[in-house]
C-alpha beads as a LAMMPS data file, in Angstrom:
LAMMPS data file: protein, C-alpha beads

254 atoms
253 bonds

1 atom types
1 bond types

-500.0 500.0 xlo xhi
-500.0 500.0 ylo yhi
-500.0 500.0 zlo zhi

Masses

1 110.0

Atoms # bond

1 1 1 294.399 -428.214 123.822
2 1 1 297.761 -427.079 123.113
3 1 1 298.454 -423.557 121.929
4 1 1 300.426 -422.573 119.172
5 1 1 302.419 -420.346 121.795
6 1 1 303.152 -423.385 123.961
7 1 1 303.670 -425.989 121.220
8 1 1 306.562 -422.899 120.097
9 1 1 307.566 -422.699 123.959
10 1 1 307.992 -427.080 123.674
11 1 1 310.088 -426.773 120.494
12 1 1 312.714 -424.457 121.449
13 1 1 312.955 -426.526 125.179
14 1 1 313.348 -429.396 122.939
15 1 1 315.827 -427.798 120.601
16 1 1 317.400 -426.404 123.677
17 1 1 318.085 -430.159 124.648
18 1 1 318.913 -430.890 122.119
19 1 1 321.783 -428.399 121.113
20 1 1 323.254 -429.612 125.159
21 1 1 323.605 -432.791 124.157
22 1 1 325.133 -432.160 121.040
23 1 1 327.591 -429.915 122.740
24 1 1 328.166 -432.367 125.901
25 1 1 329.004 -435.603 123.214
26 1 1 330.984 -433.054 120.974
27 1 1 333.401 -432.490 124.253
28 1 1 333.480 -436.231 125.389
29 1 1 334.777 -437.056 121.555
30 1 1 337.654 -434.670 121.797
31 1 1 339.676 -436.965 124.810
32 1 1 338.792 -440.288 122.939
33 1 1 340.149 -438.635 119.182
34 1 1 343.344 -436.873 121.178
35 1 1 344.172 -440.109 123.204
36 1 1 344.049 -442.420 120.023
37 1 1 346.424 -439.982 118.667
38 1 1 348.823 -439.726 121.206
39 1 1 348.005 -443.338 122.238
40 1 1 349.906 -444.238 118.349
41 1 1 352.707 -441.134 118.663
42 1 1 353.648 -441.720 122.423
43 1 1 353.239 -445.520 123.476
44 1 1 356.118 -447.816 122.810
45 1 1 354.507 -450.752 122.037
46 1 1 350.566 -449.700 121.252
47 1 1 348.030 -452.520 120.501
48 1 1 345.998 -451.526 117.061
49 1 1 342.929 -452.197 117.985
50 1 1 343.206 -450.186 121.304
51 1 1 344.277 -447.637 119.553
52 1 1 341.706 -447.822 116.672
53 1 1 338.786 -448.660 119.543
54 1 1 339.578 -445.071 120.987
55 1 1 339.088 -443.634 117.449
56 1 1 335.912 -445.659 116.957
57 1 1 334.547 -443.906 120.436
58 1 1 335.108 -440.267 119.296
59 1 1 333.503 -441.382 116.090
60 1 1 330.626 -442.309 117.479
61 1 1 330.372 -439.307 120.375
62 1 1 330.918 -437.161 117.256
63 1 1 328.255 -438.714 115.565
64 1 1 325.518 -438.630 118.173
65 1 1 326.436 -434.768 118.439
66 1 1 326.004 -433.970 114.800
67 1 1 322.876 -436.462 115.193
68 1 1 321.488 -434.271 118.177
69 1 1 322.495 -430.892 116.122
70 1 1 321.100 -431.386 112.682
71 1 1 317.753 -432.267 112.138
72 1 1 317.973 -432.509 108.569
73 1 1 318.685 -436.054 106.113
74 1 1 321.179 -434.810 104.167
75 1 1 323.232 -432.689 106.649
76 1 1 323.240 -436.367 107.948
77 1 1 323.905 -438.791 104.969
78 1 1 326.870 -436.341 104.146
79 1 1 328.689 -436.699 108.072
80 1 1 328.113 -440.484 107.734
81 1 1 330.080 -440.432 104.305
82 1 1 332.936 -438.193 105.618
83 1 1 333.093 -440.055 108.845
84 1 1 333.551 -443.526 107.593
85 1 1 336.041 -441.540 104.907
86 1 1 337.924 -440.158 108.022
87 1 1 337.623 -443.661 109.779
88 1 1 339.366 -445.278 106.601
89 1 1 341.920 -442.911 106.516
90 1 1 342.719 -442.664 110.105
91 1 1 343.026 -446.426 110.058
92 1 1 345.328 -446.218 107.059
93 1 1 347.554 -443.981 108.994
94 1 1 347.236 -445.962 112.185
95 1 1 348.431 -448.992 111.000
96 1 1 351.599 -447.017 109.244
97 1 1 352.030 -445.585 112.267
98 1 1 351.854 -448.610 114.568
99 1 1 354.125 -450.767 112.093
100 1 1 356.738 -448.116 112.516
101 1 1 356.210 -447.619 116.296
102 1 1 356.610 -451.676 116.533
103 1 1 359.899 -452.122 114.418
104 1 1 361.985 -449.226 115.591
105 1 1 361.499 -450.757 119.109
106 1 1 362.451 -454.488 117.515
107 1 1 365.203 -452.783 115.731
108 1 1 366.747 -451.062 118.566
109 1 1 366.176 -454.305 120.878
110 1 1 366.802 -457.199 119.546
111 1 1 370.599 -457.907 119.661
112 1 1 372.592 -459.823 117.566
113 1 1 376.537 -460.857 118.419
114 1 1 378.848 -462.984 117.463
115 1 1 381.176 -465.256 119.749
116 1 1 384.173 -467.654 119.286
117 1 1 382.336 -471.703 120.447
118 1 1 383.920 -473.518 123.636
119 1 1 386.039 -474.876 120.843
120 1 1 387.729 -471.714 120.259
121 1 1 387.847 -472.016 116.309
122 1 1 387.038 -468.607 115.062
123 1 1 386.024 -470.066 112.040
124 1 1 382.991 -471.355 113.489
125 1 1 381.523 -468.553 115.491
126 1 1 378.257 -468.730 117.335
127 1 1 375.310 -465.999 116.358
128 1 1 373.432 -465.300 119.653
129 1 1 369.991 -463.277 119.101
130 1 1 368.426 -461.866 121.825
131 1 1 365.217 -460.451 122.078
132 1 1 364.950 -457.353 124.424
133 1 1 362.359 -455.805 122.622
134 1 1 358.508 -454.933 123.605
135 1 1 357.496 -457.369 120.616
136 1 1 356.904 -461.449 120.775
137 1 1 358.806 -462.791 117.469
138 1 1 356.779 -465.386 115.930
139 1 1 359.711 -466.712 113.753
140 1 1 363.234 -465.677 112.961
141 1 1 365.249 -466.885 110.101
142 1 1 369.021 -465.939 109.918
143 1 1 371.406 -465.223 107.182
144 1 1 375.047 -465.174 107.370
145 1 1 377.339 -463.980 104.756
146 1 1 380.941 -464.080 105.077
147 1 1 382.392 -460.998 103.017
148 1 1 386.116 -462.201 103.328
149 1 1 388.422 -464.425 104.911
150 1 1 392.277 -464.386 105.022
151 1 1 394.194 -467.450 107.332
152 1 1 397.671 -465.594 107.361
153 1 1 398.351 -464.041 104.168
154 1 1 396.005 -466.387 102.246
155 1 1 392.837 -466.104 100.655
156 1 1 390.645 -468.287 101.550
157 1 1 387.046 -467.486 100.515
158 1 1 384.583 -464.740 100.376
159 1 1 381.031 -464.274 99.548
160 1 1 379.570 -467.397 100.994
161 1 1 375.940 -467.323 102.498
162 1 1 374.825 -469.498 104.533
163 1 1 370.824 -468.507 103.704
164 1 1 367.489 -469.394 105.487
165 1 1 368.875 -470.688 109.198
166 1 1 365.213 -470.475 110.667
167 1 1 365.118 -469.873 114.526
168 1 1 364.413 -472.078 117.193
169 1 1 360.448 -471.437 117.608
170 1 1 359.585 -467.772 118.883
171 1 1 361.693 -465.272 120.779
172 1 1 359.649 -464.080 123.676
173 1 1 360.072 -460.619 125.580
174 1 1 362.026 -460.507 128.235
175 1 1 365.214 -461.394 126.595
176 1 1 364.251 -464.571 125.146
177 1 1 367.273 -465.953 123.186
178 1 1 368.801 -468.119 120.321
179 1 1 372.553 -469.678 119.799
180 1 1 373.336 -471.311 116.571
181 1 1 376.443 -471.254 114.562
182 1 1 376.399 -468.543 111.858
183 1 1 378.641 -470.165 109.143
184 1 1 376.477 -473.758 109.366
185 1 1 374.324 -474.953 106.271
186 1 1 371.257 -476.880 107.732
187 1 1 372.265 -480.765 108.869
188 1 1 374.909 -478.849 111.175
189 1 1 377.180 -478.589 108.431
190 1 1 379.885 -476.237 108.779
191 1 1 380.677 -473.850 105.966
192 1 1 384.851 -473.396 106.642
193 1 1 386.663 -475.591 107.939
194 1 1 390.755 -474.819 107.792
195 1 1 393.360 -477.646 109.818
196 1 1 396.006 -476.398 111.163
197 1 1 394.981 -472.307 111.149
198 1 1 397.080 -469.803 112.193
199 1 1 396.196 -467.241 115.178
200 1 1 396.213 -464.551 112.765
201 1 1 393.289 -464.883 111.312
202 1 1 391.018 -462.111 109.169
203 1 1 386.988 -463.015 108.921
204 1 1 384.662 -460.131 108.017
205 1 1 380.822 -461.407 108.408
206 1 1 377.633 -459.661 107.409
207 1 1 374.418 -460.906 109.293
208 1 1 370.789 -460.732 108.636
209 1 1 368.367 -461.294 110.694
210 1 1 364.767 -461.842 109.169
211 1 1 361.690 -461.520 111.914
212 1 1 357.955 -461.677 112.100
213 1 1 356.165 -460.442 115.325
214 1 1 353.595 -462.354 116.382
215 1 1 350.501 -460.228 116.707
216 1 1 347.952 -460.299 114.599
217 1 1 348.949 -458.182 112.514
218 1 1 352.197 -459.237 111.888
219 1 1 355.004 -456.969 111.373
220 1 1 357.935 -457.988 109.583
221 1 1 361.528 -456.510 108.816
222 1 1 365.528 -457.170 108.784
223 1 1 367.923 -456.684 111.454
224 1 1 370.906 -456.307 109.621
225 1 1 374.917 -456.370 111.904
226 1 1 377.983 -456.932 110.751
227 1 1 381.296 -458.510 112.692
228 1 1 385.093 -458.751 112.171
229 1 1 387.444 -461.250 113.846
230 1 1 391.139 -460.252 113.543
231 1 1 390.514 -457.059 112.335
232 1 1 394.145 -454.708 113.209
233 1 1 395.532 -457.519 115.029
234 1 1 392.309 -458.615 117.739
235 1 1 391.776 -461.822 118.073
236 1 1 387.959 -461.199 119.331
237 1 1 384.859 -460.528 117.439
238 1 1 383.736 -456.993 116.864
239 1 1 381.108 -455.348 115.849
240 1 1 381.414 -452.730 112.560
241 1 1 379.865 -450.098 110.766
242 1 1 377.465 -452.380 108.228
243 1 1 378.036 -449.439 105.301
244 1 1 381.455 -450.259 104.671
245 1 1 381.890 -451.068 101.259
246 1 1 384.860 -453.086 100.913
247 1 1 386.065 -455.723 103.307
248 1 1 387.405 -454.998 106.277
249 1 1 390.056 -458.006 105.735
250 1 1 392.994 -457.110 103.626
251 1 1 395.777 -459.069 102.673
252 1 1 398.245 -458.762 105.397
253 1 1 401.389 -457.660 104.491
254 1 1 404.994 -459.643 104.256

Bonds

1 1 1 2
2 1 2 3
3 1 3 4
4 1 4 5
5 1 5 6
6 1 6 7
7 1 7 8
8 1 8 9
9 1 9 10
10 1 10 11
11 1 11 12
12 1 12 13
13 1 13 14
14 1 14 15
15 1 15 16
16 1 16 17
17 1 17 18
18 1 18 19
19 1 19 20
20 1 20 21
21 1 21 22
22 1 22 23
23 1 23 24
24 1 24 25
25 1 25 26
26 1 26 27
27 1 27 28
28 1 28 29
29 1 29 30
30 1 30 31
31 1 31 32
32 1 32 33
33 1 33 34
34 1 34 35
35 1 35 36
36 1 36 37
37 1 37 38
38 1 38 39
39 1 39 40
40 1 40 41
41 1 41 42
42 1 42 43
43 1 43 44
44 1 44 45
45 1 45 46
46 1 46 47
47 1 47 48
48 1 48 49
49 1 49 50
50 1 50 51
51 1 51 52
52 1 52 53
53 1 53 54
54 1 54 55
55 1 55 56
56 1 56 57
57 1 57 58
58 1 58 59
59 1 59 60
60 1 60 61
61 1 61 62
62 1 62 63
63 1 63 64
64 1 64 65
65 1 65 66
66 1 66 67
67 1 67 68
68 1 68 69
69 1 69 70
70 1 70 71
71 1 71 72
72 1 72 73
73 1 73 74
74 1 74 75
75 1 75 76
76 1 76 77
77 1 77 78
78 1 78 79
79 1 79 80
80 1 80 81
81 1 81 82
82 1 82 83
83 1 83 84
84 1 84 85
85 1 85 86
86 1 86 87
87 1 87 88
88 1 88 89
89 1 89 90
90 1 90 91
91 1 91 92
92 1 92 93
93 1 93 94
94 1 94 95
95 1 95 96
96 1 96 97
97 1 97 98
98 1 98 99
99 1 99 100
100 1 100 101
101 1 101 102
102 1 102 103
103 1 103 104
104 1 104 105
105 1 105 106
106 1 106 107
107 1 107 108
108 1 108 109
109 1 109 110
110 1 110 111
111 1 111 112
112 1 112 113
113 1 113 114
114 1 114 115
115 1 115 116
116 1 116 117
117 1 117 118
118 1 118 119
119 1 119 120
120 1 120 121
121 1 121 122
122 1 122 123
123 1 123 124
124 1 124 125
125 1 125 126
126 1 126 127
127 1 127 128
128 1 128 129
129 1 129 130
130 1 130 131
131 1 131 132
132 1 132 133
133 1 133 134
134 1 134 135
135 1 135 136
136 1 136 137
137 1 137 138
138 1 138 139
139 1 139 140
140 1 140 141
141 1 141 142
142 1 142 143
143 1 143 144
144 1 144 145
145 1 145 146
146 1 146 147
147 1 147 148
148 1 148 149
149 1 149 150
150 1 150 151
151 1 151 152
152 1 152 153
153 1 153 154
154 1 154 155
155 1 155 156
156 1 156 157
157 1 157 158
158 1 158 159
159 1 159 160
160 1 160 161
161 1 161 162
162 1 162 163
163 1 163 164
164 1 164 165
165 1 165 166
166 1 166 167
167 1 167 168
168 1 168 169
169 1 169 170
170 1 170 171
171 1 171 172
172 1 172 173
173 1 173 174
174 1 174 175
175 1 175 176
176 1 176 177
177 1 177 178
178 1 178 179
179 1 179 180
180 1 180 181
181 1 181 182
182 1 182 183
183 1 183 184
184 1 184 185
185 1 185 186
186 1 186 187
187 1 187 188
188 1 188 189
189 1 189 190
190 1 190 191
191 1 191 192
192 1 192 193
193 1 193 194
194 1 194 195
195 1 195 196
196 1 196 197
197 1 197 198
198 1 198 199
199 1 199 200
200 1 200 201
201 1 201 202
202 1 202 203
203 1 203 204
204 1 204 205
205 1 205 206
206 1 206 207
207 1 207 208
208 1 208 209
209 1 209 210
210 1 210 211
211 1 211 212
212 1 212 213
213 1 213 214
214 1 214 215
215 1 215 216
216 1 216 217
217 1 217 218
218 1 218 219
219 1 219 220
220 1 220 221
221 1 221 222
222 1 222 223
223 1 223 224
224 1 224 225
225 1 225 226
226 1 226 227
227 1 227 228
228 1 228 229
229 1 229 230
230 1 230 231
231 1 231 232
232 1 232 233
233 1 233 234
234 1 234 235
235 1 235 236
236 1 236 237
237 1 237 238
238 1 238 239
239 1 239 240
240 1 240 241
241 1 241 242
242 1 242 243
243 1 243 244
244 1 244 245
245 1 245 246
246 1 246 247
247 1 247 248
248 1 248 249
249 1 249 250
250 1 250 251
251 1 251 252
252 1 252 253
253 1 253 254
């Protein structure tokens, strides 16, 4: 027969037990909830659901602690509540965090230029976008606006878009690339087209470049450049500030 004594003695063993477990899960939640942290801060390219899976282990170390701890229902029903309220709003701020992590890297990576064809008409330059980022691109779709263009001291035209030039399939990592003309409507149609042009030729281009990665949660955005042919007197492309207001073509003088 057990004793009230011992029975007492059994309990506080128990509760003893208990309280170590609670305290040895409580520590093995702390790496798991600091790594998914830093995992989403540090890592240039983190995976989500890596991320989200380390979260989802301190949750549940936490939980068997507070489990092992508390004995009563409540105390209980209440840390379930806040913990799948934590879980939301950790995920809520993982995701943020991720999509931002994901296109700064495609935004300082993938590179967009612009360079006179084998034909060496400036007026039909070739868009070249490379992808040097951490990020597979799904799809790409370019758009190419030219701001101004002067053929000597003439006006020729400004504000023409050439709108939804979709990519050639994905753009892998690794430098994966894609050369079309910029100033071509679909059906290979080119845009300007000027016989006889002079060397000294002005052509001030904005360019947009639409992309999806291809995870699966896709991140989207615009990769936005801007080049000048002729610009003070060099008869190469080059790349400008894109906040410029006005054109960087003026009408040259006599």
């Amino acid at each position: 027969m057990v004793t009230k004594a011992q029975r007492e003695r059994q309990e506080r063993t128990a509760g003893a037990k208990r309280k170590k477990r609670a305290l040895v899960f409580t520590i093995l939640s702390l790496p798991a909830d600091f790594g998914s942290w830093g995992y989403f801060v540090v890592a240039a390219n983190p995976s989500f659901y890596f991320g989200m899976a380390l979260f989802f282990v301190a949750a549940a170390f936490l939980s068997i602690a507070v489990f092992e701890y508390f004995r009563g229902r409540w105390v209980r029903a209440i840390f379930i509540v806040g913990i799948l309220v934590c879980f939301w709003l950790v995920g809520v701020w993982a995701e943020s965090e991720w999509i931002k992590k994901v296109n700064s890297d495609i935004q300082s990576n993938l590179d967009v230029s612009i360079s006179i064809p084998s034909s060496g008409d400036p007026l039909d330059p070739m868009l070249t976008v490379v992808n040097n980022s951490h990020t597979d691109l799904a799809n790409h779709e370019v758009n190419c606006l030219l701001v101004k263009l002067f053929v000597g001291r003439l006006h020729i035209a400004e504000d023409i878009s050439t709108k939804g030039i979709v990519g050639n399939g994905p753009l892998r990592i690794g430098g994966d690339a894609d050369t079309r003309g910029c100033l071509t409507f679909e059906g290979v149609r080119r845009s300007i087209r000027v016989l006889n042009a002079p060397p000294n030729v002005c052509e001030d281009v904005k360019v947009q470049v639409h992309y999806r990665s291809e995870d699966s949660l896709p991140v989207e955005g615009v990769k936005e450049a801007r080049f000048v042919y002729g610009y003070l007197g060099n008869n190469s492309w080059l790349k400008e500030s894109n906040d410029r207001k006005t054109s960087y073509c003026v009408k040259p003088p006599l």
